[in-house]
Backbone as a chain_set.jsonl record, in Angstrom:
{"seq": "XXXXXXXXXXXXXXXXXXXXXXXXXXXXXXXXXXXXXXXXXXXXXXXXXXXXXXXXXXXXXXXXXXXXXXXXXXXXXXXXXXXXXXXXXXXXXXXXXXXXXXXX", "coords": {"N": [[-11.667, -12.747, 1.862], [-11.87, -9.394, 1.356], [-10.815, -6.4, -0.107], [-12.626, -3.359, 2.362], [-14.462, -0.497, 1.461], [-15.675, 2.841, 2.201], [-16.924, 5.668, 1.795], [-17.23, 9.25, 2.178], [-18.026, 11.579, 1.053], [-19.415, 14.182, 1.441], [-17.298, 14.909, 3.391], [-15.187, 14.382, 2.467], [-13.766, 12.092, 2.875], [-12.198, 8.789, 3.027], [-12.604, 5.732, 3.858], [-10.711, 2.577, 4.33], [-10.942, -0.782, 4.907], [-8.856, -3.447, 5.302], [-7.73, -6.515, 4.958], [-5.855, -7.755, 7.394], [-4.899, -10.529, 6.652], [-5.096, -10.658, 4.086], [-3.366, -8.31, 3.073], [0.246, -7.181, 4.406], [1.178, -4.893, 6.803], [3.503, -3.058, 5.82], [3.147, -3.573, 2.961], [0.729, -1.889, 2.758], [1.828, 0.325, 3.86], [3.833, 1.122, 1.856], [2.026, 1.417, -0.729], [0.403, 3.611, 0.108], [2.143, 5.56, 0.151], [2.506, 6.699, -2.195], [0.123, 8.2, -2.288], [0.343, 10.602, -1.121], [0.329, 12.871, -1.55], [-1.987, 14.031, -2.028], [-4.061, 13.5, 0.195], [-4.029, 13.168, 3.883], [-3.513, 10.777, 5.947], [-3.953, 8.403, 7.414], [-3.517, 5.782, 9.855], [-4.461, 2.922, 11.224], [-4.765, -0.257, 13.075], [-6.398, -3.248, 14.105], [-8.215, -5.949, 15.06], [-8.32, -7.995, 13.04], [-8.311, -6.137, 10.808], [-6.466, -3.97, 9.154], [-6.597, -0.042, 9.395], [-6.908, 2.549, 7.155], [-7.594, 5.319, 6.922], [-8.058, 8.23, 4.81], [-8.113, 11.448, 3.952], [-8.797, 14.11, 2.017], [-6.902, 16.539, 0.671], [-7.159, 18.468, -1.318], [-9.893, 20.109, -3.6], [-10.623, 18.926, -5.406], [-12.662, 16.656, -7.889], [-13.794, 14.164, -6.56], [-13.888, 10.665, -8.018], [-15.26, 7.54, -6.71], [-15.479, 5.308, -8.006], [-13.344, 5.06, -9.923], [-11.261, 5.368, -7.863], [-11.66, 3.228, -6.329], [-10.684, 0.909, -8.092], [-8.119, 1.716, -8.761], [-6.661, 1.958, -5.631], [-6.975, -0.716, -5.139], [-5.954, -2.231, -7.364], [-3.001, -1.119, -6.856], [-2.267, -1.853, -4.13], [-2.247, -4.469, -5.266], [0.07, -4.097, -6.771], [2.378, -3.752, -4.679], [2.163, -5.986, -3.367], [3.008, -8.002, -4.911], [5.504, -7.068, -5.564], [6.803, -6.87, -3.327], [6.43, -10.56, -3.417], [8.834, -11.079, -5.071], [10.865, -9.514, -4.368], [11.587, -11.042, -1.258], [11.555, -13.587, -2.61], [13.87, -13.2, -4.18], [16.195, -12.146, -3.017], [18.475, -14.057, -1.249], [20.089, -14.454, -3.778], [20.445, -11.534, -4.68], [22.226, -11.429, -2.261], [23.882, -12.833, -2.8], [25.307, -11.916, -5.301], [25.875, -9.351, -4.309], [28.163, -10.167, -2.642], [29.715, -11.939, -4.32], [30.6, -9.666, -5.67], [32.144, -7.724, -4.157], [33.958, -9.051, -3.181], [35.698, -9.431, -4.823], [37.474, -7.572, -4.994], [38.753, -7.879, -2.437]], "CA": [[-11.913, -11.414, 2.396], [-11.687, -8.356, 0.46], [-11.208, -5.167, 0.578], [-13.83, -2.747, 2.128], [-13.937, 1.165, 1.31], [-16.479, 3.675, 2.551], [-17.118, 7.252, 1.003], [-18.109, 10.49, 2.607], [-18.095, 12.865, 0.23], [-19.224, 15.466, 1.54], [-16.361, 15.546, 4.137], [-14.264, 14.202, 1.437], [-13.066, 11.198, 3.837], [-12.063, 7.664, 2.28], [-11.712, 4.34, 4.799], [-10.782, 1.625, 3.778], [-10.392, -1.809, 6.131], [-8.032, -4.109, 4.685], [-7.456, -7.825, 6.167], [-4.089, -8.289, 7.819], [-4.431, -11.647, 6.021], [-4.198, -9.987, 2.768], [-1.67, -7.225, 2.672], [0.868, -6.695, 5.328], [1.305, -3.367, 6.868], [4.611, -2.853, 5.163], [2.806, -3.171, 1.705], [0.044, -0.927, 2.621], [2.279, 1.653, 3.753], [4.43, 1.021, 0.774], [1.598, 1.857, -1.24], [-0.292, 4.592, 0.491], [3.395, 6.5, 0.413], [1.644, 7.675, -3.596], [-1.215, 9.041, -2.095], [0.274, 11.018, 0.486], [0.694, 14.323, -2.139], [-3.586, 14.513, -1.998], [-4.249, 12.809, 1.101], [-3.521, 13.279, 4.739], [-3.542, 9.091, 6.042], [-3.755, 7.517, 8.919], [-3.354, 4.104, 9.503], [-4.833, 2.433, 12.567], [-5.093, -1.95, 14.185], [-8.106, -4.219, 15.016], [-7.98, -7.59, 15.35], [-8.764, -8.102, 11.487], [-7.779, -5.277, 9.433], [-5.454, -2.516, 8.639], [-7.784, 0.423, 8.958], [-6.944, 3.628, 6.77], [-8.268, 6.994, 6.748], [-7.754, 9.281, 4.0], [-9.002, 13.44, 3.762], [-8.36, 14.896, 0.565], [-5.766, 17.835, 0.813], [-7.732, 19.461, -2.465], [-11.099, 20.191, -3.652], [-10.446, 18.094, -6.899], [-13.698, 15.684, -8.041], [-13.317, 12.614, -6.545], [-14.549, 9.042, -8.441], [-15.192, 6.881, -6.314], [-14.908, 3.553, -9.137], [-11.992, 4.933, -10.327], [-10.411, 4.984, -6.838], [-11.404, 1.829, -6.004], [-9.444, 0.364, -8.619], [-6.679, 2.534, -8.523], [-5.978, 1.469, -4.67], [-6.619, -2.299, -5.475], [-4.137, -2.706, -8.196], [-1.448, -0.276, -6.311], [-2.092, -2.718, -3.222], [-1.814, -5.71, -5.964], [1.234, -4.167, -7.418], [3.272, -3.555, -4.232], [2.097, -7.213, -3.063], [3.791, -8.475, -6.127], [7.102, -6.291, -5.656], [7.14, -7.833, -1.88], [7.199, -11.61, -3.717], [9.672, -10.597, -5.864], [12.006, -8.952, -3.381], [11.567, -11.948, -0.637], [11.847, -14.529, -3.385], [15.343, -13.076, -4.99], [16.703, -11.678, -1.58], [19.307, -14.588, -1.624], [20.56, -14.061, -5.38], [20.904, -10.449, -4.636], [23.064, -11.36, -1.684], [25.059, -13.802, -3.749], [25.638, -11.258, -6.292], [26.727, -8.562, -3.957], [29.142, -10.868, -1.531], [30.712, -11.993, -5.101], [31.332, -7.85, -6.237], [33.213, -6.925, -3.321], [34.935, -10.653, -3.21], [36.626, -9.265, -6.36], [38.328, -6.363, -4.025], [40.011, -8.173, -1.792]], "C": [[-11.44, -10.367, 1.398], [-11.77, -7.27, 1.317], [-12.667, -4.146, 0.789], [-13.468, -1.361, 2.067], [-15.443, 1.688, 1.335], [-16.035, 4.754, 2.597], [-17.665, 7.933, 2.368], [-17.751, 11.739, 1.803], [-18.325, 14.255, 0.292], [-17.868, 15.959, 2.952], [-14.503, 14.882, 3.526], [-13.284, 13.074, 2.177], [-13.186, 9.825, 3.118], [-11.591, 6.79, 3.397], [-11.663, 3.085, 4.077], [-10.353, 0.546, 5.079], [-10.074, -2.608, 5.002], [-7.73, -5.271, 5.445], [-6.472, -7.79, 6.178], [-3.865, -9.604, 6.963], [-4.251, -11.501, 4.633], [-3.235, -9.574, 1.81], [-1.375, -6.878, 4.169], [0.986, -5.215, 5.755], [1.905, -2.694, 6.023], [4.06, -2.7, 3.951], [2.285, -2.189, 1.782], [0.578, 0.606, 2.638], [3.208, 2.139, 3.0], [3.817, 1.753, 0.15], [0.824, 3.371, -1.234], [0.878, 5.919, 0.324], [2.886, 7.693, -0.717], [0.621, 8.577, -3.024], [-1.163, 10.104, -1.086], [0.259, 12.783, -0.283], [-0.729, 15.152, -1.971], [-4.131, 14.078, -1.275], [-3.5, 12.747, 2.221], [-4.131, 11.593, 5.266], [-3.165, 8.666, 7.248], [-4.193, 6.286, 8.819], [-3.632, 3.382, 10.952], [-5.056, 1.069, 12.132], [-6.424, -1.974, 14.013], [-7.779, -5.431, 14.574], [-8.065, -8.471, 13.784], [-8.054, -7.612, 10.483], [-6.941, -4.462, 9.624], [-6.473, -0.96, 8.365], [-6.763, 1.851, 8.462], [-8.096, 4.71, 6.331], [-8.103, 7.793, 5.924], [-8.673, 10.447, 3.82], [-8.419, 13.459, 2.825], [-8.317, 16.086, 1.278], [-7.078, 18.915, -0.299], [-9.534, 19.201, -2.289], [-11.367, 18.998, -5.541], [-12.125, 16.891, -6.887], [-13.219, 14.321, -7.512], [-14.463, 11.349, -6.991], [-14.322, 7.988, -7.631], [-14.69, 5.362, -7.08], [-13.103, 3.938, -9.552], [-10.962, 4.751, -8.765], [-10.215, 4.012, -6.284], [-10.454, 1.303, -6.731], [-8.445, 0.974, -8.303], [-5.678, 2.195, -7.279], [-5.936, -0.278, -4.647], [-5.831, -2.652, -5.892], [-2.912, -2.052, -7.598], [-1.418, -1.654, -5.285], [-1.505, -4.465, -3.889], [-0.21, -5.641, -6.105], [2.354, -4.355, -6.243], [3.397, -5.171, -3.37], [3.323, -7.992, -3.548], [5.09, -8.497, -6.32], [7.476, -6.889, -4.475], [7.566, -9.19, -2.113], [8.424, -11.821, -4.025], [10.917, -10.146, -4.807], [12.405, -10.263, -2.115], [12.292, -13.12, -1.523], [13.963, -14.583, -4.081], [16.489, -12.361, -3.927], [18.083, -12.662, -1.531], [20.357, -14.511, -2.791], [21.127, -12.448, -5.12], [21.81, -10.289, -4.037], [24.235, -12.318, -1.962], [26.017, -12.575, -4.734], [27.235, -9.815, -5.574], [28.167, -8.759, -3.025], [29.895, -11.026, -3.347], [31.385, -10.274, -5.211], [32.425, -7.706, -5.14], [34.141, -8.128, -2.755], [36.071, -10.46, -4.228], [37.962, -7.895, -6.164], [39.75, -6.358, -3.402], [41.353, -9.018, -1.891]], "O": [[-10.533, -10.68, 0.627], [-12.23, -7.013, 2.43], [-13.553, -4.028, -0.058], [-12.389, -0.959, 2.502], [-16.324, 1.145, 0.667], [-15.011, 5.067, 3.204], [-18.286, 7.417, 3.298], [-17.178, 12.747, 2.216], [-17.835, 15.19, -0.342], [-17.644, 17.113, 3.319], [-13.345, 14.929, 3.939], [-12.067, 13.199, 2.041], [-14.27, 9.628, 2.569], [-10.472, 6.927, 3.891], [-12.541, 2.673, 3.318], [-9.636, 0.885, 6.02], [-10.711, -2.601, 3.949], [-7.454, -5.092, 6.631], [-5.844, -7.779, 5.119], [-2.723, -9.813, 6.556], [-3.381, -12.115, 4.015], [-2.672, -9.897, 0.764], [-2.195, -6.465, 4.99], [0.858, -4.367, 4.872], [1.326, -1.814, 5.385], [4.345, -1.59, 3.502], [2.796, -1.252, 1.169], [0.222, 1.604, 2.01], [3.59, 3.3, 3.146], [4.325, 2.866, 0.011], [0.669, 4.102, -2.213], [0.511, 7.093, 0.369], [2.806, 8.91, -0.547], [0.44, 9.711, -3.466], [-2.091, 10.503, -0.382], [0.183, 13.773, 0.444], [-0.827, 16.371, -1.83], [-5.27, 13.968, -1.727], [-2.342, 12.36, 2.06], [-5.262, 11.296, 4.881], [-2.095, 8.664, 7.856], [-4.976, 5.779, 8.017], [-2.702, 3.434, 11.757], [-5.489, 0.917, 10.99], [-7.289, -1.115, 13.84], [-7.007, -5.701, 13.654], [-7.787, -9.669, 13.737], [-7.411, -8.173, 9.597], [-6.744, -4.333, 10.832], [-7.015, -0.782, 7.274], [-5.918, 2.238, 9.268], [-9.094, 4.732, 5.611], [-7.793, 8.735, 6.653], [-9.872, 10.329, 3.564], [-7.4, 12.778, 2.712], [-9.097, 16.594, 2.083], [-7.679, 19.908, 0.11], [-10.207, 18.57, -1.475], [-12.243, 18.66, -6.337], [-12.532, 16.441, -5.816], [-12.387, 13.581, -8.036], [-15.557, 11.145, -6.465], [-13.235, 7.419, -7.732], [-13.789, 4.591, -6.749], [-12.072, 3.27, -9.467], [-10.002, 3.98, -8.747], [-9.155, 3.65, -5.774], [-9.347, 1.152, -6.214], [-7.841, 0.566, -7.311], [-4.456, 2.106, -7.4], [-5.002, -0.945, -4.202], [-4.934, -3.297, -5.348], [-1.809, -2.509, -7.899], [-0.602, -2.527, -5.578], [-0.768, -5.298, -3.362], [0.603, -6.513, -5.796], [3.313, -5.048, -6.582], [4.448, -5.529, -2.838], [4.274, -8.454, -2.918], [5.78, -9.338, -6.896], [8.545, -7.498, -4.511], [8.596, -9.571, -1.557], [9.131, -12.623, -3.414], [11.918, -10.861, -4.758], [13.615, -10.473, -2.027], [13.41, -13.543, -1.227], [14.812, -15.453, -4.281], [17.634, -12.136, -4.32], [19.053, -11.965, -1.83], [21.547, -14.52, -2.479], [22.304, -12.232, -5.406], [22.598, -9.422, -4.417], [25.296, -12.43, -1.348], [27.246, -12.508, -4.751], [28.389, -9.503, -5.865], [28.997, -7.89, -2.757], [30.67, -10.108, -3.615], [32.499, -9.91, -4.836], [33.602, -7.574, -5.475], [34.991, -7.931, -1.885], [37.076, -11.152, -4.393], [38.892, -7.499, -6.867], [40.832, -5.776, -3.464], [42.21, -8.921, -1.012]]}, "num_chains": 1, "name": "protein.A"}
């Protein structure tokens, strides 16, 4: 499953449906946090996907290709930072139980 994204340009509106089996909420709204400076975002359920809404705040040109990518790899990257954080979550709490072990 992939992601899907549908334009309206002239009311300057961006959806995108996203599979829950994908990216978790938590990433999406990880990622969407960037977009919130040119984009008012709403984030709605369905039995499937993660559905977001985005309006553009400005009148700025919007590229559609370039946005596609742009939210793919952000959604990749914060995926990535989620392994990463899950994966070393232990180690981090090793690290910080030793520091303040050194206190008492």
């Amino acid at each position: 499953m992939s992601i899907l994204i549908k334009y309206s340009k002239q009311n300057k509106i961006v959806k995108l449906l996203i599979p829950k089996k994908s990216y978790s909420k938590e990433i999406i709204i990880r990622c969407l946090y960037w977009y919130l400076a040119d984009y008012e975002i709403e984030l709605k359920e369905s039995w499937n996907y993660n559905i977001v809404i985005m309006k553009s705040k400005n009148d700025k040109y919007f590229d559609t290709n370039s946005f596609e990518n742009k939210i793919k790899q952000d959604l990749l990257d914060y995926s990535l930072r989620q392994i990463i954080a899950d994966e070393t979550k232990n180690i981090k709490d090793l690290i910080i139980a030793k520091a303040f072990a050194s206190f008492e």
